[in-house]
C-alpha positions as CSV (number, residue, x, y, z in Angstrom):
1,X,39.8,20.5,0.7
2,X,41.6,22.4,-2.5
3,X,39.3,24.4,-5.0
4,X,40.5,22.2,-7.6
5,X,39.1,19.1,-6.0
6,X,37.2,16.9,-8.3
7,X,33.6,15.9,-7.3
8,X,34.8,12.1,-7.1
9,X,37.5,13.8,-4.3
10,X,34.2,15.4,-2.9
11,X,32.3,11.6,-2.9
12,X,35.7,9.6,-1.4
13,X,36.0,12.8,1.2
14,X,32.2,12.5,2.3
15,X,32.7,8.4,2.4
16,X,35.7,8.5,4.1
17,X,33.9,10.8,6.8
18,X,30.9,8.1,7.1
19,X,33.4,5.3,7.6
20,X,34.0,4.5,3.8
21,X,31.0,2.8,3.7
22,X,28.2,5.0,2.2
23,X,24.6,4.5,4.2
24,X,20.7,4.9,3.7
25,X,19.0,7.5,5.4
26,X,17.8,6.2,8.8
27,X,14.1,6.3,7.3
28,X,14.6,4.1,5.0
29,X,17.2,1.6,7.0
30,X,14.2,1.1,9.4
31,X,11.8,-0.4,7.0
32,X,13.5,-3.6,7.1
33,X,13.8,-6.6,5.1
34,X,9.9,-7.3,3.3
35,X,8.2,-10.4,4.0
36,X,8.8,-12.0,0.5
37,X,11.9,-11.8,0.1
38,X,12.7,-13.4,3.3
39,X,10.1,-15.7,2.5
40,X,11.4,-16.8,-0.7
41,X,14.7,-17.3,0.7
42,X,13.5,-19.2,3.2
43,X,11.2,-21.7,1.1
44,X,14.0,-21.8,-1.9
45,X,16.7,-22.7,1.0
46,X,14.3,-26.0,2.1
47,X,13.3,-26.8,-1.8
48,X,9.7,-25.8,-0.4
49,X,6.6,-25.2,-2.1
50,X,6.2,-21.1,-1.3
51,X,2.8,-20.1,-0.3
52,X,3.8,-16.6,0.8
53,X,3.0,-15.0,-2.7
54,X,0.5,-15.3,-5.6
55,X,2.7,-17.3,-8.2
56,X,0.3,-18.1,-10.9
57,X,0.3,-21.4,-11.7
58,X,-1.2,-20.8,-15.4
59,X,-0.4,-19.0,-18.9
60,X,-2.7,-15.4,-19.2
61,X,-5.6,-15.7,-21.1
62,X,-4.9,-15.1,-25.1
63,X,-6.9,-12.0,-25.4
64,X,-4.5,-10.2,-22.7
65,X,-1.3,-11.2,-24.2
66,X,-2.8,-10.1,-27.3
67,X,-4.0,-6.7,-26.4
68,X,-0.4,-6.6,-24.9
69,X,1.1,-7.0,-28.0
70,X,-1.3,-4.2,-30.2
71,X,-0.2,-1.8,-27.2
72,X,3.5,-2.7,-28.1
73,X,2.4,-2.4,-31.7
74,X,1.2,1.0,-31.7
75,X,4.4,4.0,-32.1
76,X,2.5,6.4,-30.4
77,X,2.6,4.2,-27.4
78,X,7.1,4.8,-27.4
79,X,6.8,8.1,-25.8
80,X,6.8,9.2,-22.4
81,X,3.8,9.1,-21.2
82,X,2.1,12.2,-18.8
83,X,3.4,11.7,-15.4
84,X,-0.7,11.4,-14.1
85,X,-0.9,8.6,-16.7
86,X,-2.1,8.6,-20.9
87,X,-5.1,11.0,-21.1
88,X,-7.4,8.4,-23.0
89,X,-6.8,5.5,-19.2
90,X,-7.4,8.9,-16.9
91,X,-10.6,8.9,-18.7
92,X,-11.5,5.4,-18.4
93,X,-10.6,5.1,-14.9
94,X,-12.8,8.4,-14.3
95,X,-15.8,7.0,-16.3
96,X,-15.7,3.0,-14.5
97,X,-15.4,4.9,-11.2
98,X,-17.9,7.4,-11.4
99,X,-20.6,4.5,-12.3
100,X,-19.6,2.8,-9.3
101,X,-19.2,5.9,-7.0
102,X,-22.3,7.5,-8.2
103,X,-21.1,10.8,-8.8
104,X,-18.7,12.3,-11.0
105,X,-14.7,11.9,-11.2
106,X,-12.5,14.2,-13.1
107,X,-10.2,12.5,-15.1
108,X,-8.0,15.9,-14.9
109,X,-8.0,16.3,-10.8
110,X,-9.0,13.1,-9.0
111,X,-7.3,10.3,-10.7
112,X,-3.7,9.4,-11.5
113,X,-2.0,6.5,-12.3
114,X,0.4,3.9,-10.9
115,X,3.5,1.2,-11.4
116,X,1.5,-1.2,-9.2
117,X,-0.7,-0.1,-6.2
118,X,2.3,-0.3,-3.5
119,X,3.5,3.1,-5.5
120,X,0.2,4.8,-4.9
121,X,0.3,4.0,-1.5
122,X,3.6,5.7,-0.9
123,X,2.3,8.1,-3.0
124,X,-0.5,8.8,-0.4
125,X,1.7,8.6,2.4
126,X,4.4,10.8,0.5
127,X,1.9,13.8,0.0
128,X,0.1,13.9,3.2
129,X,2.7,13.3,5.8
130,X,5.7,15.4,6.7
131,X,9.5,14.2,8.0
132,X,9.8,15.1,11.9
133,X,5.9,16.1,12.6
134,X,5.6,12.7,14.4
135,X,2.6,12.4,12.5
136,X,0.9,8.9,12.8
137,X,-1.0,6.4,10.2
138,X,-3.2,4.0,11.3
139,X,-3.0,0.5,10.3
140,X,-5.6,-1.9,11.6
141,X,-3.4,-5.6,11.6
142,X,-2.5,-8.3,10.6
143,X,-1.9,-6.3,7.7
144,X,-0.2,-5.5,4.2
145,X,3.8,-6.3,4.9
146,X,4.3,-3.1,2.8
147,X,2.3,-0.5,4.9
148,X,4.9,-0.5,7.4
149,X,7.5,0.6,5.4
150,X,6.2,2.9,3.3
151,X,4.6,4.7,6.3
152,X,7.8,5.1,7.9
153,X,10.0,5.6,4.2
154,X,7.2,8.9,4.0
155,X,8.3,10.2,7.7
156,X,5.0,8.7,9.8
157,X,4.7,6.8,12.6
158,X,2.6,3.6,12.4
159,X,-0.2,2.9,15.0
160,X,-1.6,-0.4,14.7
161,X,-4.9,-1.6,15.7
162,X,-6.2,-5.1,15.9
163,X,-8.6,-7.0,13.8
164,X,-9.9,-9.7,17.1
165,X,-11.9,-13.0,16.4
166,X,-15.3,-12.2,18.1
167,X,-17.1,-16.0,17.7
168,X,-17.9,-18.7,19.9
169,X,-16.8,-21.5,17.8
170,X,-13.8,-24.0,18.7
171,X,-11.2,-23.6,16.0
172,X,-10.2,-26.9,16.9
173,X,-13.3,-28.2,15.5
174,X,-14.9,-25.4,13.4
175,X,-13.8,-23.1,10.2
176,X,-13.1,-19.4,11.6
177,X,-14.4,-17.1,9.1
178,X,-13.1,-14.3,7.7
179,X,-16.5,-12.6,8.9
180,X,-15.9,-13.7,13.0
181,X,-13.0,-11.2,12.7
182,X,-14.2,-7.8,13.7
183,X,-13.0,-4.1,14.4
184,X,-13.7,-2.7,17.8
185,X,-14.6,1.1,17.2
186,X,-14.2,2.0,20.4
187,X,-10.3,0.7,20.0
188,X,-9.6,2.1,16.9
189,X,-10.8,5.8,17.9
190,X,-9.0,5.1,21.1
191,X,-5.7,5.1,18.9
192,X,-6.3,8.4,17.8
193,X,-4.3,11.2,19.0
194,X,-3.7,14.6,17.8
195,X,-1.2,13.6,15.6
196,X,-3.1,11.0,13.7
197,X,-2.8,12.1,10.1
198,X,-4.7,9.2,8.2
199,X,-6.5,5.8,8.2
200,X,-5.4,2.9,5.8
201,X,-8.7,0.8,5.2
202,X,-8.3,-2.6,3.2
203,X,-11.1,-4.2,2.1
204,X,-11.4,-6.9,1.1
205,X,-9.1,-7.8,3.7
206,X,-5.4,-8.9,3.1
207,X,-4.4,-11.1,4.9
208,X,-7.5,-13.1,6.8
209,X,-10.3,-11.8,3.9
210,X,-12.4,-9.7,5.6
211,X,-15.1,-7.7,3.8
212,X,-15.8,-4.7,6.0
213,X,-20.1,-4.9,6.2
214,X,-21.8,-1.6,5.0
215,X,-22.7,-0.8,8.6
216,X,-18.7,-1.1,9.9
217,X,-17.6,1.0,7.2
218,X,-20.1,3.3,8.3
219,X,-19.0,3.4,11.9
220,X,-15.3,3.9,10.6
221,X,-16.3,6.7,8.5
222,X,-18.1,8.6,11.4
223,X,-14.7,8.4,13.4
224,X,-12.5,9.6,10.6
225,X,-15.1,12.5,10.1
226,X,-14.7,13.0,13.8
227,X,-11.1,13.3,13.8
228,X,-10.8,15.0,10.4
229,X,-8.4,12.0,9.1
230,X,-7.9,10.9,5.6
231,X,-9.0,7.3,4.8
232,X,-6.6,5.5,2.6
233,X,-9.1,2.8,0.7
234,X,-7.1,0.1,-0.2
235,X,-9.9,-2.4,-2.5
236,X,-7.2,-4.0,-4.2
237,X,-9.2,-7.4,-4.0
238,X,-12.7,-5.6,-4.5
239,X,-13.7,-8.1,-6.9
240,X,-12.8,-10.8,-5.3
241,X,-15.5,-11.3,-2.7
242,X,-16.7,-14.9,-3.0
């Protein structure tokens, strides 16, 4: 191509080379379609009443539209904000989570913040895993539609391991309980290989509910201490353990 070729010459050169039709890198192309959006296709192509997703039925509660409205109400609020998130909701985060944790959390090296917790996930997965290692996540399933995607979008491998229904009860006749599903430790460190670079942990459970018990989380610990793996705690639902 000439010297004097303009950078849209450059673009339509590259396109035409790719078939005119510009593509997404192969990483992101095998994520796939997620969950909700096929769902809501699906349920608004049948008039149905969609259950896949948390649609609130109801207005928010006054004081949080009107706290919303002081935040819009306040200039200094217009800016950009830090890319770790405003100083003054580091510190709060740091101060709730330190009471809870027991020990001390700096506002200034162990918390950032988030557009939604999906972004902190990739996040996660972003900084810890690198493009052609072949390094694996483990997801213990069902599970979140969007670890999947984001493990893969960040170069990993997924590895899933099963949450099994240990009861005697007839599910014909009985309720299953979130409780009768349970994580076989021997499985899950059988899924560990040498390339297993973290462990995604969700609890309270989403999708079946499960609240990991103090002595599973203690048995998964131990086997990510073993294998030197970094736990990704998802506790999304943590107050929502009825």
């Amino acid at each position: 191509m000439s010297s004097t070729a303009t950078p849209a010459d450059k673009r339509a050169a590259a396109d035409a080379v790719r078939g005119g039709v510009p593509t997404p890198s192969p990483h992101y192309a095998a994520a796939g379609l997620d969950v909700w959006t096929m769902m809501n296709q699906v349920a608004a192509s049948v008039d149905a009443v969609n259950l896949g997703q948390g649609f609130m039925g109801f207005a928010p509660k006054s004081f949080i539209t009107r706290a919303a409205q002081e935040a819009l109400d306040e200039s200094s609020h217009h800016q950009y904000a830090p890319p770790r998130g405003r100083p003054a909701l580091l510190a709060q985060v740091a101060a709730r989570f330190s009471r809870l944790l027991g020990r001390d959390i700096s506002p200034a090296s162990e918390v950032s913040v988030h557009a939604g917790a999906n972004e902190a996930l990739l996040s996660a997965f972003t900084a810890f895993l690198e493009h052609g290692k072949g390094q694996e996540v483990i997801l213990i399933e069902p599970a979140f539609d969007q670890y999947t995607p984001n493990v893969i979008m960040a170069g990993g491998r997924p590895v899933y391991v099963p949450l099994r229904v240990c009861t005697s009860k007839d599910p014909a006749k009985e309720v299953i309980s979130s409780s009768d599903w349970k994580l076989d430790s021997a499985e899950l460190e059988a899924a560990i290989s040498s390339n297993t670079r973290i462990l995604v942990l969700n609890t309270p459970h989403n999708p079946v509910g499960k609240v990991f018990a103090r002595g599973e989380l203690e048995e998964i610990a131990a086997i990510a201490k073993r294998h030197n793996l970094l736990v990704v705690a998802d506790e999304v639902y943590e107050h929502l353990t009825y």
